[in-house]
N, C-alpha and C positions, 0 to 999 in steps of 0.2 A: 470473396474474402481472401486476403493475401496471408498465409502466415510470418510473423516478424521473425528477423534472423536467432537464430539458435545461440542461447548460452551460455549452454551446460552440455551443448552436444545434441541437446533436446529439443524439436522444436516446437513454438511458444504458440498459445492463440491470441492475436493482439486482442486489444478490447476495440472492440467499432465505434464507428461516429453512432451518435443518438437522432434517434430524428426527432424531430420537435413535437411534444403530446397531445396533437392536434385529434387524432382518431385512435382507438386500439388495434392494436395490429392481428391478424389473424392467428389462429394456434400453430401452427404448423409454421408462421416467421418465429416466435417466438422459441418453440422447439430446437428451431436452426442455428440460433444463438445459446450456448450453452452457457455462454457467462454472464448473459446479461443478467441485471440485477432484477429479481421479481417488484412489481408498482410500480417499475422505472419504464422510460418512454423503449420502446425497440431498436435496438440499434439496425442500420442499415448498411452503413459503407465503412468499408475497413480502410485506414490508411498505413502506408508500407512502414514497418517497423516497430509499429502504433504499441505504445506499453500495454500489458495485459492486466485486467483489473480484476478484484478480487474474485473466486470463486461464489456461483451460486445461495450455494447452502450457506456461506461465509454471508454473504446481504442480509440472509434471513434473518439469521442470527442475532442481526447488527439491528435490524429493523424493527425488530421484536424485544429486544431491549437496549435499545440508545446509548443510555444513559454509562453503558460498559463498551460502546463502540471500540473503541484503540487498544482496550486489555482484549479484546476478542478477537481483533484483525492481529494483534501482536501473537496470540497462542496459534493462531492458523497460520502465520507465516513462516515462525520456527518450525512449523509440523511440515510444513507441504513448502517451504523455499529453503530449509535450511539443507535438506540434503542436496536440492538442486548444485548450491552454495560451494559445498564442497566438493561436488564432482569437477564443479569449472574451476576450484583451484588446483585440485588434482593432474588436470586435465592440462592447465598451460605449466605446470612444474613440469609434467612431463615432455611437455611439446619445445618450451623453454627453461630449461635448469640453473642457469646463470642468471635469470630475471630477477630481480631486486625485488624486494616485498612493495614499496611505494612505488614501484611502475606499473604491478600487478592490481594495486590498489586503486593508480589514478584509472584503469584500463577499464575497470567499475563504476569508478564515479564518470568517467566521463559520456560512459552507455547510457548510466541510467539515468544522469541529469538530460541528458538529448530525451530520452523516455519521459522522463517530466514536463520537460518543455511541449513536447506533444500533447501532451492530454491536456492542456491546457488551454493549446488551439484548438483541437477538438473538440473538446465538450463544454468549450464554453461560452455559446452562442444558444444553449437548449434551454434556458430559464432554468431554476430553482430546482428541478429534478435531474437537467440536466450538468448543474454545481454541484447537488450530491453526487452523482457520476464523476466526477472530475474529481474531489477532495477524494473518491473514495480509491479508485484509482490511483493517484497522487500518492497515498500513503501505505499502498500497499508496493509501488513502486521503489518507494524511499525505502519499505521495510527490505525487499529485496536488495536494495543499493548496499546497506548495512549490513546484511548478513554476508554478499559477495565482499566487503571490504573486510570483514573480521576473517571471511576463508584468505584473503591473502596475507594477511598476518600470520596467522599459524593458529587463528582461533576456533575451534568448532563450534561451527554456526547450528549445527546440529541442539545445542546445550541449552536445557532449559533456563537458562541464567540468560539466554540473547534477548527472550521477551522481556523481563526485565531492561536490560540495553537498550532495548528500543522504546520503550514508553522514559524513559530517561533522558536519552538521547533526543527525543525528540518534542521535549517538556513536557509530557501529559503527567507526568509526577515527577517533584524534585530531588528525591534521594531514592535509594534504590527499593527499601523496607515500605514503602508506603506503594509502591510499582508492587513489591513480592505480593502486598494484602491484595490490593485488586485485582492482581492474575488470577491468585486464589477463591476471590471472591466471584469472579467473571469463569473462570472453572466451574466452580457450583451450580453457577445458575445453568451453566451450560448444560450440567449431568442431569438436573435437575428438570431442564425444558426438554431434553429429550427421554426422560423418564413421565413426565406427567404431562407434556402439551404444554405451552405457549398461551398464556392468562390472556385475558380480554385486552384492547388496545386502545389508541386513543382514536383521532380524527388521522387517515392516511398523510392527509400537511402536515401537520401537527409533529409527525413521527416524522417525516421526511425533514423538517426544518432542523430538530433537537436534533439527527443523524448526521444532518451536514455539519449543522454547527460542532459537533463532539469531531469528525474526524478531519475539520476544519483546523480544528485546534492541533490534532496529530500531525497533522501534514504543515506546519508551520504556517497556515494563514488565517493571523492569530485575530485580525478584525473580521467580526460577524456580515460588516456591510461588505466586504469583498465578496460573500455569496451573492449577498444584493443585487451588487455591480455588474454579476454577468449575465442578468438578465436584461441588462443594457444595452442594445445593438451600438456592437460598432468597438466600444471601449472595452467589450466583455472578453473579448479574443485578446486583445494588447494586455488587462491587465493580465487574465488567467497563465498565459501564458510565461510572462516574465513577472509574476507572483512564484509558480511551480517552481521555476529555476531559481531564483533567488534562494526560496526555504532551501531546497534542496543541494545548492552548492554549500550553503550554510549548516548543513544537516552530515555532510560530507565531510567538512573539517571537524567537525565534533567526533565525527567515530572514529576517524584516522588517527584524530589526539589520542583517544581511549587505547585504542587498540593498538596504537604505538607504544603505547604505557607499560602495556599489561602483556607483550610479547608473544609469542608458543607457550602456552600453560594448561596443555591438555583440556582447554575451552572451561575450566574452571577459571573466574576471573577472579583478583585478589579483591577483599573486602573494601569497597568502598563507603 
């Protein structure tokens, strides 16, 4: 396993290729992979640079109640990417002081759309559990992308207001009050499952389908048959791929707008 180059100074654990869910994989492979996502097939080969996909306990999470997928992947990324976020803008102010905020910004977008593009080829030849891997990936990617473009603005990515930005930013709600109720409401359940245990569940498909489709939507591939499609040999690599990049460079203008907008504002952003 190769780790992908450093961001923030820190280095990254890419997310691996999946292998296909032919057999269960031993505990001790499973073990070895720290990010893989629990139900999901075991990853086996890392590729150089490969994006990093969401945290373990993050899957669970996600797994366990669907239906709140992207208000969950959005509270864990402000929590565990935002300060990443700001030490890499820290980091090239200091290294580059003259740098321009939209040089700094494209320097982002242009990492993590390559990052996008990746998981795209990679996990998307593994069928239907392997498309949940890829969307989920995919949007935790994008969340990263987002919050490194708001550290080159001058916005703290740190700021509970980013989750908000990101489910916004990325359609899962249209204005920003109906984003604040479902963090809120995606919080609770969260305090909530880990105060009482995780209620009964449906059929493992069943949840892995609802899962993809929810952060399907997050990650801008907004038709459900594109999960379909990559369990297509052959066309599942072409579309995943230049699907990821597409949302994603699209997902890039959106935040660059914003955050061009709304300037240095001590990461409080003005009412929208």
């Amino acid at each position: 396993m190769t780790d992908s180059a450093p961001v923030d100074g820190q280095p990254t654990v890419p997310m691996p290729v999946p292998s296909p869910p032919a057999a269960p994989a031993p505990p001790q492979a499973a073990a070895a992979v720290p990010e893989a996502a629990p139900g999901l097939p075991v990853p086996a080969v890392a590729a150089e640079d490969a994006p990093e996909g969401p945290p373990a306990r993050l899957w669970d999470r996600m797994r366990e109640d669907p239906q709140y997928a992207p208000e969950h992947l959005a509270l864990e990324a402000v929590r565990r990417l935002g300060p990443e976020a700001a030490r890499w803008a820290a980091r090239a102010r200091a290294e580059r002081p003259g740098a321009p905020t939209e040089e700094l910004a494209e320097q982002a977008v242009r990492r993590f759309v390559n990052r996008a593009r990746l998981s795209g080829a990679v996990s998307g030849a593994a069928g239907l559990p392997g498309a949940v891997i890829d969307v989920g990936v995919l949007a935790w990617t994008q969340a990263r992308m987002v919050l490194h473009i708001a550290a080159a603005h001058g916005i703290d990515p740190t700021h509970p207001d980013r989750a908000t930005d990101l489910l916004v930013l990325q359609k899962v709600h249209k204005v920003a009050e109906t984003a604040r109720l479902a963090l809120g409401v995606a919080a609770g359940r969260e305090r909530a499952g880990a105060l009482f245990g995780s209620g009964g569940q449906a059929a493992l498909g069943k949840v892995m389908l609802r899962l993809g489709v929810r952060l399907a939507q997050m990650a801008g591939v907004r038709a459900a048959k594109r999960i379909f499609a990559k369990v297509i040999p052959g066309a599942a690599i072409i579309l995943g791929t230049w699907a990821n990049s597409s949302a994603t460079k699209d997902l890039a203008e959106r935040s660059r707008q914003l955050y061009r907008s709304m300037g240095p504002a001590g990461g409080v952003p003005r009412p929208r």
